[in-house]
C-alpha positions as CSV (number, residue, x, y, z in Angstrom):
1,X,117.5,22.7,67.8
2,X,117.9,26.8,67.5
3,X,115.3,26.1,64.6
4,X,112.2,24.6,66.4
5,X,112.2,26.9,69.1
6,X,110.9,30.1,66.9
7,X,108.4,27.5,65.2
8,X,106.9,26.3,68.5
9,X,107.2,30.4,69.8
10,X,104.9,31.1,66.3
11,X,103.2,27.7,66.6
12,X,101.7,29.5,70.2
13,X,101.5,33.0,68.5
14,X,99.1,31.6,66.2
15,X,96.8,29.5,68.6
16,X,96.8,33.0,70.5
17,X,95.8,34.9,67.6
18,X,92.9,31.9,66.6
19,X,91.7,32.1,70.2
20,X,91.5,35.2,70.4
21,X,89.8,36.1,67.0
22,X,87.3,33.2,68.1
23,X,86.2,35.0,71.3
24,X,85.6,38.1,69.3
25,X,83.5,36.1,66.4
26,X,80.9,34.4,69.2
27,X,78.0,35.7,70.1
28,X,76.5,37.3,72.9
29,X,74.1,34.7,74.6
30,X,70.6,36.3,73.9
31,X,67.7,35.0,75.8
32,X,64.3,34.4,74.1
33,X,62.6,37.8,75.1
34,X,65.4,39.7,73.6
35,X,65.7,38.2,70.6
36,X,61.8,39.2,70.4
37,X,62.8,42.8,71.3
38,X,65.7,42.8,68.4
39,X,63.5,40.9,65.7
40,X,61.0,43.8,66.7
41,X,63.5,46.5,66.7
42,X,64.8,45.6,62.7
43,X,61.8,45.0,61.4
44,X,59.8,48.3,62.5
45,X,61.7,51.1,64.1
46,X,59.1,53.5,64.8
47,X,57.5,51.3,66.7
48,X,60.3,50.2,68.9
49,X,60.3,53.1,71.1
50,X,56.5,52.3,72.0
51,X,57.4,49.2,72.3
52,X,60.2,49.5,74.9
53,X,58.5,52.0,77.0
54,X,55.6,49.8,77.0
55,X,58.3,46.8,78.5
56,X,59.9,49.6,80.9
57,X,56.2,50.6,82.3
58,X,55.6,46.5,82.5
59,X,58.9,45.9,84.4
60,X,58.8,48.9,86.9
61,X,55.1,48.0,87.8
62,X,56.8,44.4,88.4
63,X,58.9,45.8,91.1
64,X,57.1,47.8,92.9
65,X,54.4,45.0,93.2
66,X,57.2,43.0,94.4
67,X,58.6,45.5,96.8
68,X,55.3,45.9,98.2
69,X,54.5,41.8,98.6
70,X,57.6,41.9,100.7
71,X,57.0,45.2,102.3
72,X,53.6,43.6,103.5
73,X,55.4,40.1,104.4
74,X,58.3,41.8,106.6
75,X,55.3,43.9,108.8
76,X,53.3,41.0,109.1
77,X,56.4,39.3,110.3
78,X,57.4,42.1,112.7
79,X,53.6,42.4,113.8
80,X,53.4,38.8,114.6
81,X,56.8,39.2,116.6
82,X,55.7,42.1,118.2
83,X,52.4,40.4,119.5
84,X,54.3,37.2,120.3
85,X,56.3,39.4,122.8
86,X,53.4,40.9,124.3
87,X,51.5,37.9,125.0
88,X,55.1,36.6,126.6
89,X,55.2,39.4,129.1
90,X,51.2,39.4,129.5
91,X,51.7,35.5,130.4
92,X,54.0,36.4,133.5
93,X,52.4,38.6,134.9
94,X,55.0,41.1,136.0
95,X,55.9,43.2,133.7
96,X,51.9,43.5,132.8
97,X,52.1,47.7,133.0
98,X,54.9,47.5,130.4
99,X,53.4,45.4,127.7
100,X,49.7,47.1,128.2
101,X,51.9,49.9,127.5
102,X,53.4,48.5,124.6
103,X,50.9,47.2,123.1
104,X,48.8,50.7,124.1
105,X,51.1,52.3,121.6
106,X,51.9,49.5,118.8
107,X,48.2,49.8,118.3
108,X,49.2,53.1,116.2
109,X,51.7,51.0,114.2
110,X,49.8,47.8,113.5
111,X,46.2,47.9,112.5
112,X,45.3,44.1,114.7
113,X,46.9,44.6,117.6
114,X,44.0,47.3,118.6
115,X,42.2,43.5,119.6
116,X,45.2,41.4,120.9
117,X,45.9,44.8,123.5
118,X,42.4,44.8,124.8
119,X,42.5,40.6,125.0
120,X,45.6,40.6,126.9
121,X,44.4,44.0,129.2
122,X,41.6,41.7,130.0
123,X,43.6,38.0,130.0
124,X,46.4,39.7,132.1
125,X,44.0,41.2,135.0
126,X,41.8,38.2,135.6
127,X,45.0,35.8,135.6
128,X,46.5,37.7,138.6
């Protein structure tokens, strides 16, 4: 009995040991476009730096492309909110001073709303 306890204690040393030499042998996943960029980087080394500051250029002009598509979305989306509100206040009536001030004044922040102001300015005083 004392005798099989050390095997099985060496018996889980050494699947330990395999596991862990496995995880050091396998490789990093590498995606397509890497493996482009490594193929590139063995077989011609001057050319790799030209070639990664041509990828970098390429990747920054992605993001700010994208920043500016969403930029453009998220004021459109504020701009359409903003007039949505307007035309709420200019269709009761009431609070008519405040929104032809507001919208007076958004005109500086959104390029369209010069049109909606004057429309409501004109909807709001021949509906009262």
């Amino acid at each position: 009995m004392g005798a099989m306890q050390p095997a099985a204690k060496d018996k889980d040393l050494l699947i330990f040991l395999r596991i862990r030499n496995q995880k050091k042998k396998t490789p990093c996943k590498i995606n397509k476009n890497q493996q482009s960029e490594i193929e590139i980087m063995k077989t011609n080394k001057p050319r790799t730096m030209q070639f990664l500051q041509i990828k970098e250029r390429e990747r920054e002009k992605r993001e700010i492309r994208s920043r500016e598509e969403r930029g453009g979305e998220e004021e459109r989306d504020v701009g359409f909110l903003i007039l949505k509100f307007l035309f709420f206040l200019h269709s009761h009536g009431r609070f008519l001073f405040i929104s032809h001030f507001i919208s007076f004044y958004s005109i500086f922040f959104i390029g369209y709303s010069f049109f909606f102001d004057s429309f409501c300015f004109f909807i709001g005083h021949f509906c009262i």
